[in-house]
N, C-alpha and C positions, 0 to 999 in steps of 0.2 A: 305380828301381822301375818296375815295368809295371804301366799304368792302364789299366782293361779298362773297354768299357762296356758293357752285358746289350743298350742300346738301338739300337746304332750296329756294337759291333764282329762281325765276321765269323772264326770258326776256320776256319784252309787246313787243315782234314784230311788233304785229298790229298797237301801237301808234308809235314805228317808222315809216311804214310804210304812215301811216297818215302824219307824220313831212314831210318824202319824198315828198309825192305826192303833199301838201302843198304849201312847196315851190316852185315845179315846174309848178303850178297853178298860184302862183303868182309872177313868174318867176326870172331868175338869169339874171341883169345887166350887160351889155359888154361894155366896155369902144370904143373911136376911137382907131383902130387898122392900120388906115393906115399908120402911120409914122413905126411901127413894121414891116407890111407888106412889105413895099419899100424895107427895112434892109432886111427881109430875102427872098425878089426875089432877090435882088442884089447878096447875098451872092450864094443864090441857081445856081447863073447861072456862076459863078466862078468855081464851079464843074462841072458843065453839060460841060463845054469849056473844062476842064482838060479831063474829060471821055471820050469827043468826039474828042480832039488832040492828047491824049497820046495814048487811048485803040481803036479807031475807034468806042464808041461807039456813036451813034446820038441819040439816046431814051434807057436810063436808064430805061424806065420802061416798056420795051421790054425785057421779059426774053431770049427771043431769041437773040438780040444782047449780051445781057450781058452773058450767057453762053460760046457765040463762042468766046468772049474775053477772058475768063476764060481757054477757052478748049487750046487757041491759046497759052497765057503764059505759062499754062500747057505742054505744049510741049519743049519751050525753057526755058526759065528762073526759073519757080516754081514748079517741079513739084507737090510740098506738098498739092497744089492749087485738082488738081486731087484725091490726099488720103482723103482730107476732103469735095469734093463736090459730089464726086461719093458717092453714094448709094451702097454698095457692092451685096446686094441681088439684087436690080432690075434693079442695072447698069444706071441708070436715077442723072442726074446732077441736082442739087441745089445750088441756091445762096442766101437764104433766111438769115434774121439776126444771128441764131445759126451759119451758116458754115462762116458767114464773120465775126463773133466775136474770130472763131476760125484763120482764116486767118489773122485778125489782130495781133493774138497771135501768130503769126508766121514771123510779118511782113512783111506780103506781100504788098504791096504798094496799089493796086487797091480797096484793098479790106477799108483800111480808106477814099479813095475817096466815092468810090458807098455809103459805110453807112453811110458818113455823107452829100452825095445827097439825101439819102432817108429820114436820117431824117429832113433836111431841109426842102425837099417836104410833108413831113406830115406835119409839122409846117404851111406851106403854104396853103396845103387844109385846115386843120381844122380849119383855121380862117375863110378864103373862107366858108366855111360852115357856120359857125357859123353867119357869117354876112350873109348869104343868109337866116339863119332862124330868125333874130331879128324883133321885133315887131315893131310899131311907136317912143316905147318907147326907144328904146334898150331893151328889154330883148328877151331872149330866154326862150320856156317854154320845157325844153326837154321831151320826153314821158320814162317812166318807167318801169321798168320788173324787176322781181327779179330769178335769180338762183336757182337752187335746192337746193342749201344751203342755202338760202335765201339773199345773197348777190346782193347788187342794181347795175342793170345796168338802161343807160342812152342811147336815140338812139335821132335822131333831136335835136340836133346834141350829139355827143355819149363824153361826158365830159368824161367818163371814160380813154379813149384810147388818148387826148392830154396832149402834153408833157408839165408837170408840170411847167416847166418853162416860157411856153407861157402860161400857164392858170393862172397864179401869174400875169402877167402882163396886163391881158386885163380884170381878174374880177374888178366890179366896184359894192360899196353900194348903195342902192336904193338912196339914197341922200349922201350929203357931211356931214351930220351929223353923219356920222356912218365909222369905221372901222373896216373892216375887219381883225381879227385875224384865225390864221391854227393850229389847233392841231393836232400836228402827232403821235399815237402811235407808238413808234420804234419797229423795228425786233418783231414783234406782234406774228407773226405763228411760226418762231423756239421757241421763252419765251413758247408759249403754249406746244410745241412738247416737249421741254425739260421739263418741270415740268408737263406735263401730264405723261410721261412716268417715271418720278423720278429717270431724269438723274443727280445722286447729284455731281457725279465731275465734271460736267457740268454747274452745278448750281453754284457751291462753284466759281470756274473759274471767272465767271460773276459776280457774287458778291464781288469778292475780288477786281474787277474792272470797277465799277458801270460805273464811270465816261469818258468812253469809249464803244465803241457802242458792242455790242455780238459778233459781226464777228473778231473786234480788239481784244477782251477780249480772245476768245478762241486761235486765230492764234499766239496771243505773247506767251499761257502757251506753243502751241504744237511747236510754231518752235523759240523762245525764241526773237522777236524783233516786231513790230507792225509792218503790211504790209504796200506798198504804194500803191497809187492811184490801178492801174492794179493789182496788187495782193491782194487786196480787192474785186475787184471787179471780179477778176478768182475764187477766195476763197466762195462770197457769192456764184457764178452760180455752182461751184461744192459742196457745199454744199445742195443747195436745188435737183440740177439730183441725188445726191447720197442716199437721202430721199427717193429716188422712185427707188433705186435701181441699179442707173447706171454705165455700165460696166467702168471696169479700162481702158481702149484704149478710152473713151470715156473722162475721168476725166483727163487721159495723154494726150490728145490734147486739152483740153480747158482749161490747165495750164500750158502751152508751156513757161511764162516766171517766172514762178514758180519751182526753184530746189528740192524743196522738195514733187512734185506732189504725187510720189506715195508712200513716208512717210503716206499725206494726207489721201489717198487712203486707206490705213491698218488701220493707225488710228480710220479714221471715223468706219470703216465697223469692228471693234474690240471692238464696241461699243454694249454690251450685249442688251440691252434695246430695241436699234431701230433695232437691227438682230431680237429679237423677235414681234416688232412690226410688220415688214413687214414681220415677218413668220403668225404671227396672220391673218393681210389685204388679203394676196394670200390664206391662206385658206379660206378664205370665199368668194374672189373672184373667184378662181376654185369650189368652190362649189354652187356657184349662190346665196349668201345668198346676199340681196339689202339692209334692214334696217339698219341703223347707227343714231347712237346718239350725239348730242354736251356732253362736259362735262357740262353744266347745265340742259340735260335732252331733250332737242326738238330734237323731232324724223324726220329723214329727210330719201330721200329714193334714192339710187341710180340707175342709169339706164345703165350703161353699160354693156357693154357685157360679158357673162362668161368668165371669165378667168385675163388677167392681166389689160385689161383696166378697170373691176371691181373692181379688188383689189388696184390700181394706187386713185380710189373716193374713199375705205375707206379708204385710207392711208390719203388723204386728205377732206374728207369733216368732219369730227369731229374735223378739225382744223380749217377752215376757216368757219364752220358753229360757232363756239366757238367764232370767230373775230365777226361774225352779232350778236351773243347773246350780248358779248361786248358792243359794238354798243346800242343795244338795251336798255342795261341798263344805259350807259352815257346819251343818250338821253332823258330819263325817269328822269334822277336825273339834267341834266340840267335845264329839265322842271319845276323841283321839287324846285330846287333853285332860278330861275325866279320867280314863284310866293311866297314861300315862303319870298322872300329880296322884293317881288313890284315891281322887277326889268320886270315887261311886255314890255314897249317899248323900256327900255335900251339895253337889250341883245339876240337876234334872232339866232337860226340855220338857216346858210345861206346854206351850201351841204355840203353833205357827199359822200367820196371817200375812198371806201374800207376802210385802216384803219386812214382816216381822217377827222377834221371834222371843219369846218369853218364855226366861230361864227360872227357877227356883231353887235358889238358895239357902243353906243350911246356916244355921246361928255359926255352928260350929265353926266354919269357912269364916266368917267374920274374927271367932276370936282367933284363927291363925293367921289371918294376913291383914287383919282390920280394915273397914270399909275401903281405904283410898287401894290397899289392894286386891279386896273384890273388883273394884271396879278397873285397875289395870289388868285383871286378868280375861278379864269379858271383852276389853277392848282387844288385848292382843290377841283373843280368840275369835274374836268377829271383824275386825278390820282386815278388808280382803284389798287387795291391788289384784288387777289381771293385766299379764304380760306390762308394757311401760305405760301403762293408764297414769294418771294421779291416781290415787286410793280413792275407792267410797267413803264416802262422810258416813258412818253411825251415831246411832243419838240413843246413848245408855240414860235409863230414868229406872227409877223404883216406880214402883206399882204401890200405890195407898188408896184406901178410902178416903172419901173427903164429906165434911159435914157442910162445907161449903155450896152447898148445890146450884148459887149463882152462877156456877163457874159450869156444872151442865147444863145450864138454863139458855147461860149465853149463847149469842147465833155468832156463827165461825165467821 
């Protein structure tokens, strides 16, 4: 395990950076995508037929047709459809993913059709893309930028923004000699938030239930039973608006199949720690103060505007700037462990994705230490603790294609 300390250690940004640019120099592998591709125009156009027979909509990606569908139900059968896409201030209609996550929380019918056209259609471009930028070889070499916080983005074609589950199945190792494994660190920015701010009954909570993910661990202590699927996933999205503040009419409609929403609501916001944190963030965002710090020290600088969209980066960039240091240092101690074991051609950073990070593996690495110790070696190379934290949860998985394509089909 890597033992970090907030007080002492330093992240080499720069050598991540370098790893980055690296790899996308000597590009990332795309497997054939058309047997996928068939699957999800086939699927994709099963909804387009539904939106165009049921709602009259002909182009989904016409906010105008899709609006007057919205406005039209709105009149007879939904009105709820109107409380959640109207704008109250500027009276202006929205159907973007927040108002139809809220409409599906309401069960509104249209509203599971259009997001799961949309996200179909994204699935669809980004491969489209993605095969329009591959090389002779297959690969793609995407171009790089990094964020204020220094966080890596990806444009030609932008790896960041496809859905995970299409990108498991179309990356491929530069040869057959190598597989692909994903390292994920779990719930990475609330672990940061909560023990940055020395939320201990927070902490205790999570610890007393390692084996279960932060959002499960807290939701069993406060409402006394592990959520399902949808109230997990209501749970994390008002958890993270509530981080930044967000009003209760806001948390009571995006937990619509949640009876304890505005339990929720008192709960969180009863929370000493993070009422002082975002009292700290607004003053310094009303007062125009820009500089912010990771908790290991890199100084990053804010650029929003006085007031709340200022105080919205510091509430957030000491946390997610904390995720790149992260990063920074697993990187550094991968590197550190590849040459130190001799392991140079066996085990390669193949990308990094916010908080993940996908290694490739040599056969070879297998017949020396055989699976159960490839994967002790990944874990004691990516399991990090900082200063007396409990450790990060990481979640090692291989990386396969799957014929299964229900399993992309399905909605999370």
């Amino acid at each position: 395990m890597l033992y970090l300390d907030t007080s002492s250690d330093v992240p080499d940004r720069e050598f991540l950076e370098e790893t980055v640019e690296a790899i996308a120099e000597h590009g990332i592998k795309i497997s054939d995508t058309s047997e996928l591709l068939s699957v999800l125009v086939n699927e994709r156009r099963k909804y387009l037929a539904e939106l165009n027979n049921v709602y009259g909509i002909a182009n989904p990606n016409s906010s105008q047709q899709v609006i007057a569908a919205l406005k039209e139900l709105a009149s007879k059968e939904f009105p709820v459809i109107a409380e959640v896409c109207v704008d109250e201030r500027t009276r202006k209609w929205s159907s973007n993913a927040e108002k139809l996550g809220e409409l599906k929380s309401a069960d509104v019918p249209i509203a599971f059709t259009l997001s799961k056209y949309r996200e179909l259609n994204n699935m669809v471009s980004s491969i489209n893309t993605i095969n329009g930028l591959k090389d002779q070889y297959g690969f793609v070499h995407p171009d790089i930028s990094y964020g204020r916080t220094g966080r890596i983005n990806y444009s030609n074609p932008a790896l960041m923004n496809i859905n995970k589950k299409v990108l498991w199945n179309i990356l491929e190792p530069e040869s057959p000699d190598y597989t692909i494994y994903s390292v994920d660190i779990k719930n990475q920015e609330p672990w940061i938030l909560i023990n940055m701010l020395g939320i201990d009954g927070l902490v205790e909570v999570i610890n007393s239930d390692r084996s279960n993910s932060l959002y499960d661990a807290i939701y069993k202590a406060w409402f006394g039973y592990y959520p399902d699927q949808l109230e997990r996933k209501e749970f994390k999205t008002a958890w993270n608006a509530m981080t930044y503040g967000a009003s209760k009419k806001l948390i009571l409609n995006s937990c619509r199949h949640n009876p304890n929403a505005d339990f929720l609501y008192e709960k969180f916001n009863s929370i000493k720690e993070l009422k002082d944190y975002r009292k700290e963030c607004s003053s310094k965002g009303f007062s125009g103060y820009r500089q912010c710090t990771t908790l290991f020290g890199t100084k990053l600088e804010c650029d929003g505007y006085r007031g709340m969209a200022l105080a919205r980066q510091h509430m957030d960039y000491t946390i997610q700037g904390t995720g790149v240091d992260i990063l920074a240092f697993l990187n550094s101690n991968l590197n550190d462990k590849i040459e130190g074991y001799g392991y140079e051609e066996l085990v390669k950073p193949y990308l990094f994705r916010h908080d993940e990070i996908d290694v490739a593996v040599h056969k070879n690495l297998f017949e020396l230490l055989g699976e159960d110790g490839v994967n002790d070696f990944l874990t004691d190379t990516f399991e990090h603790q900082i200063d007396d934290w409990s450790p990060f949860k990481v979640e090692i998985a291989r990386i396969e294609h799957t014929k299964d394509y229900a399993s992309i089909l399905k909605d999370e």
